[in-house]
C-alpha positions in Angstrom: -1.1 -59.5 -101.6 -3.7 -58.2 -98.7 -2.3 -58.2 -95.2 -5.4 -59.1 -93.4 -5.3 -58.8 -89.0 -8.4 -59.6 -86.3 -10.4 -57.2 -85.0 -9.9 -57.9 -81.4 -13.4 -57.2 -80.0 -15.7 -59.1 -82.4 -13.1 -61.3 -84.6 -13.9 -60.2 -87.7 -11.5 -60.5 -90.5 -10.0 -57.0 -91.6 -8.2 -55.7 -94.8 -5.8 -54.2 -93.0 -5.4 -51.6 -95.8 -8.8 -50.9 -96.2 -9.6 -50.5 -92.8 -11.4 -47.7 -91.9 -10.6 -47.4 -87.9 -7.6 -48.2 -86.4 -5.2 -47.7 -82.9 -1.7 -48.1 -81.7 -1.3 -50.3 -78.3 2.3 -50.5 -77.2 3.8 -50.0 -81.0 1.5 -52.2 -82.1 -1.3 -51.3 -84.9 -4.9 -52.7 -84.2 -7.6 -52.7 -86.8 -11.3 -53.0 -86.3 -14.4 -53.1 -88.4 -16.5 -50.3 -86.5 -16.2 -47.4 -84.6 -18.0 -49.3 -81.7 -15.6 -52.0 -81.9 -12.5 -49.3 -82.2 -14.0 -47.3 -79.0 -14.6 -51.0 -77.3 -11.5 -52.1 -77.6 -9.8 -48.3 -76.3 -11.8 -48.4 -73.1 -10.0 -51.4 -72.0 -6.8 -52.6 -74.4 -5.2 -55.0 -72.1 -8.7 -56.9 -71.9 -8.2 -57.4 -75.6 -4.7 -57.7 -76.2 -4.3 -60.2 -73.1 -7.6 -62.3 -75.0 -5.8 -62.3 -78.2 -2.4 -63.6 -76.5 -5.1 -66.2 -75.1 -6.7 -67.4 -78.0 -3.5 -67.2 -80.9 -5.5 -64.4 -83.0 
């Protein structure tokens, strides 16, 4: 069964093992659709992270 996580920048739904971009933030593994969304999300992580703590995603 597919594990699938949030890209926290734009929301969309990702495979996480078909994802093509990912990062570690604190021993955690983020996944993101895009390159864009991957450097995004690296040029402030606790922007995201904090969001996502937020929102329940």
């Amino acid at each position: 069964m597919a594990r699938y996580s949030v890209d926290p920048v734009c929301k969309s739904k990702i495979e996480e093992e078909k994802a093509a971009h990912s990062s570690e933030h604190k021993g955690k593994k983020v996944y993101f659709c895009s390159p864009k969304c991957k450097e995004t999300f690296e040029k402030n992580p606790l922007q995201y992270m904090a969001e996502n703590l937020r929102t329940g995603a």
